[in-house]
N, C-alpha and C positions, 0 to 999 in steps of 0.2 A: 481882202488881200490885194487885188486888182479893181479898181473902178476907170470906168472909161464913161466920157459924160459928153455929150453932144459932140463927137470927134470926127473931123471931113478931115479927109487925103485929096487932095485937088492934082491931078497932070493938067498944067493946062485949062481948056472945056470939059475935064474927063473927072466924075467923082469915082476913084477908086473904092474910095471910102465915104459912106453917106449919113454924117448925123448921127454917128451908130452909139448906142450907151448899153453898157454890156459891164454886169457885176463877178467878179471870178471868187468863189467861197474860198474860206483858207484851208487847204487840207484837198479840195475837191479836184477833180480830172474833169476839167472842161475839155470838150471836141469841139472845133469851127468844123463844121461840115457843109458843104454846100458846092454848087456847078464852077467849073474853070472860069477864072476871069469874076468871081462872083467877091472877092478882096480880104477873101477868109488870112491868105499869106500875109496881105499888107496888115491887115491889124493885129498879127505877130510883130511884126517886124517895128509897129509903133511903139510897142510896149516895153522897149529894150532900147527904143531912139535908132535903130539902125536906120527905119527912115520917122521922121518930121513930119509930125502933123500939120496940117493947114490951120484949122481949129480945134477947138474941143478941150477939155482937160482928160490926165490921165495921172493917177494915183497909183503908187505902190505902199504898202502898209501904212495909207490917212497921207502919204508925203507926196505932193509933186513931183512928177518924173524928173522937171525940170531944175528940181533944186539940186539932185543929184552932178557931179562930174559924168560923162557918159563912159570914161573909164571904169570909177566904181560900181555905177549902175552894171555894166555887164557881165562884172568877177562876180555881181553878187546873183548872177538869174542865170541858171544855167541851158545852153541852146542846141538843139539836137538838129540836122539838116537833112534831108534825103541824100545827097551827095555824099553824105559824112562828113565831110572836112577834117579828114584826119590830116597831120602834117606828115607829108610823105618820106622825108628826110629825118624824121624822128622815130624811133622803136617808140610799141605799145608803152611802154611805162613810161616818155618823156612825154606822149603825147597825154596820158593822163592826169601827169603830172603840172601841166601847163599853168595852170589857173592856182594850185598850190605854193606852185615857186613863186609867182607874182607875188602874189598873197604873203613870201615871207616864208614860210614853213619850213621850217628842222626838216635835212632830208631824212632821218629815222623817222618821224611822221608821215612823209609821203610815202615811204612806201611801205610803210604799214596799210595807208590809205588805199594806196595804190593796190597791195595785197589782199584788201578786202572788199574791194570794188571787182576787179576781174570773177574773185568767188561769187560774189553778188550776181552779174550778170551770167554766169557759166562758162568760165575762162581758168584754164589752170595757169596759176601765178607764172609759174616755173617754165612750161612750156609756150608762154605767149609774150609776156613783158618785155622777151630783145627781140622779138621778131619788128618788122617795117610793114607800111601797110599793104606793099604788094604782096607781103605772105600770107595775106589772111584771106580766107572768103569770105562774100558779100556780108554774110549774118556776122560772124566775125569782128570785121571789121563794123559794124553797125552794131553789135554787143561795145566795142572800143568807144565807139562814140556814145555810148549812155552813158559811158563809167566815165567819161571825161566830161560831160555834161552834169554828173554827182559829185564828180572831186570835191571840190571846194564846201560839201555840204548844204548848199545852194537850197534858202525856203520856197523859189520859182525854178521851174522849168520850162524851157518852149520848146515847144517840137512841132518842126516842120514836115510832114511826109515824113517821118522818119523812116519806115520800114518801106516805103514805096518802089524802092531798087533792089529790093530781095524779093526773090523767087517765092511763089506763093506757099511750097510747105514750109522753108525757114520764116515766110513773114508770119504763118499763122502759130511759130514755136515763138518766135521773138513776142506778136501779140500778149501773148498767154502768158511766158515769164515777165514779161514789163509788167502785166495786171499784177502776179505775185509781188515784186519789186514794190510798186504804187500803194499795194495792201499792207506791205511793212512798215514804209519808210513816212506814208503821209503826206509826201507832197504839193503844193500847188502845181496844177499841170494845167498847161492850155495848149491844146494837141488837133494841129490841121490837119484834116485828111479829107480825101473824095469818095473814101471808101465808105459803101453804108452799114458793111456788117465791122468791119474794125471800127465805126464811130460806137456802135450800138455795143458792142463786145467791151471797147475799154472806158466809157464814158459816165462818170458818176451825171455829169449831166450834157444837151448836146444841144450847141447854138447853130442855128438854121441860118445861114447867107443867103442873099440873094437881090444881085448888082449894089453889092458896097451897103446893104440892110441888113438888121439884124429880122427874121422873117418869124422865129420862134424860138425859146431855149426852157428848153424840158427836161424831165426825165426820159432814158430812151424806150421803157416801156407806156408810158404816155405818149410819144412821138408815136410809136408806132402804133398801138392799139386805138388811142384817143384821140387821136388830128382830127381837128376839127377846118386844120386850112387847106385848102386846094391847091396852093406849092406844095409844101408838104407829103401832101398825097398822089402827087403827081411824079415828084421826087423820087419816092419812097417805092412808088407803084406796089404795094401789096410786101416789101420784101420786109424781110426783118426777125420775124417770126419766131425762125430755128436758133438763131443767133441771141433772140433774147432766154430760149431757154438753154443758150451756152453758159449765159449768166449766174444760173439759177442753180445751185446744189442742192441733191437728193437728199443731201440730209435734214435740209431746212425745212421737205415735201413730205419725208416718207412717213408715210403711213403706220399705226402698230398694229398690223396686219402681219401674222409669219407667212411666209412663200417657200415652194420647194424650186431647184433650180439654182443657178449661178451667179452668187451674192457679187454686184456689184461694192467698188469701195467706197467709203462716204466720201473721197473726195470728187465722185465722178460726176458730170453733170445732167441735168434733166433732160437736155439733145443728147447724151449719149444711152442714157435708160430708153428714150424713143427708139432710137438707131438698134441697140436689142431688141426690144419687139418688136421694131418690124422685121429683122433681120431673121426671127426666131418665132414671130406667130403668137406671142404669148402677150396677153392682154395684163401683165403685172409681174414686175422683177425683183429679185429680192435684193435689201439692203441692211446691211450691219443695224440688228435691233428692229428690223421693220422690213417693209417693201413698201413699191410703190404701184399705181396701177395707171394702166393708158388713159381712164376716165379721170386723172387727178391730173393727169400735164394738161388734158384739155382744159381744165379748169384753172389750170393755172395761167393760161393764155388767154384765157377767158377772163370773167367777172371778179378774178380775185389775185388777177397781178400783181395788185399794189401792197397787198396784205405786208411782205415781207421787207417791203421798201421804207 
């Protein structure tokens, strides 16, 4: 869907971007993850022409970026920012509407569109569409901005830090509904962050930075259990762990074991059957049709990560 093949970003003496060649699957949720200054932003920002390469090619489905208009190119990719960039002067439904209108579209289409993108992200239609964006909070307004980054139905996505300006209980609800979202819709997504438990949380897979290199791009349970490189592991220092078994659902785990006790739901995850026992003392929890036991999440962190990937 995305190829990127020997690409430098030059300031100057400065390689922002170094040589980097980086494949994005169709379908797939890449994360740039990697240190400040390390050029994860910039080679967002190549991919859409907002900034020029020095070298390198860069492909959107087999076609040159460069054959495209940089008009067309950006209706068709849609860009998420930490700022949001919402247009201030606009209520929630012109601002989602933005890229539709261009586009042409029947206003009966938009705001149908419109109507079921706000549902989408967790917005009632009725009560959010003429608000502006000083009416909304942080999450809010950053829910506005994913659904204006879907309008147009867009096969790419970019997201810069998106959630990095909300508070850490709304980033950790926006997280969790965007994975839902992502697991519907199918996506192409290439998603900067500094964060190492949101790279490992949202990340079908996760490319390592580090000064304008590409340094490693894995799976986040190979990043984290199997690093074999010393950035990496330096990076990472040990963390990651809990967050991969946010990943992981009890139902994919549980055991046909019956248990007495307090049936968690099959949606809950293998970090929250933990957080019960230890909350609770009890070495196995139960789960619709099964349970599961403390000695199966070790194992699952263990030797047989990959089993369900």
């Amino acid at each position: 869907m995305i190829e990127l093949k020997d690409v430098t970003k030059k300031y100057e003496n400065f390689k922002a971007v170094d040589n980097l060649s980086l494949h994005v699957n169709n379908g797939e949720l890449l994360v740039i993850l990697g240190p400040s200054g390390c050029g994860k932003s910039t080679t967002l920002r190549l991919m859409n022409k907002m900034t020029e390469r020095t070298s390198g090619s860069i492909k959107i489905k087999d076609k040159d970026i460069d054959s495209f208009k940089e008009e067309d190119l950006r209706k068709g990719i849609g860009y998420v920012i930490q700022s949001i960039g919402l247009f201030p002067h606009m209520n929630v439904w012109k601002n989602i509407a933005t890229v539709p209108q261009l586009l042409g579209w029947e206003k009966e289409r938009i705001d149908k569109r419109v109507h079921e993108l706000l549902l989408l992200v967790g917005l009632e239609p009725d009560k959010h569409q003429k608000k502006k964006p000083s009416q909304l909070s942080g999450g809010e307004a950053q829910r506005v901005g994913v659904a204006r980054a879907l309008a147009s139905d867009p096969d790419i996505i970019l997201m810069d830090e998106p959630f990095g300006a909300v508070d850490p209980i709304n980033r950790l609800r926006l997280q969790k509904e965007f994975r839902q979202i992502q697991r519907r819709l199918q996506k192409t997504v290439v998603f900067v962050t500094h964060d190492i438990d949101e790279a490992i949380l949202l990340g079908d897979r996760i490319c390592i930075m580090n000064h304008g290199k590409v340094v490693s791009v894995d799976t986040p349970e190979n990043v984290v259990l199997n690093s074999s490189d010393e950035f990496v592991d330096s990076f990472f220092k040990g963390e990651g762990i809990l967050t991969i078994l946010s990943r992981k659902d009890v139902e994919d785990y549980k055991e046909d074991i019956p248990s007495d006790g307090i049936e968690l739901s099959k949606s809950a995850t293998l970090k929250e059957a933990l957080a019960h026992m230890l909350l609770t003392g009890e070495d196995r929890v139960s789960v619709e049709g099964g349970s599961i036991s403390f000695n199966r999440i070790l194992q699952v962190v263990g030797r047989d990560i990959n089993e369900k990937d």
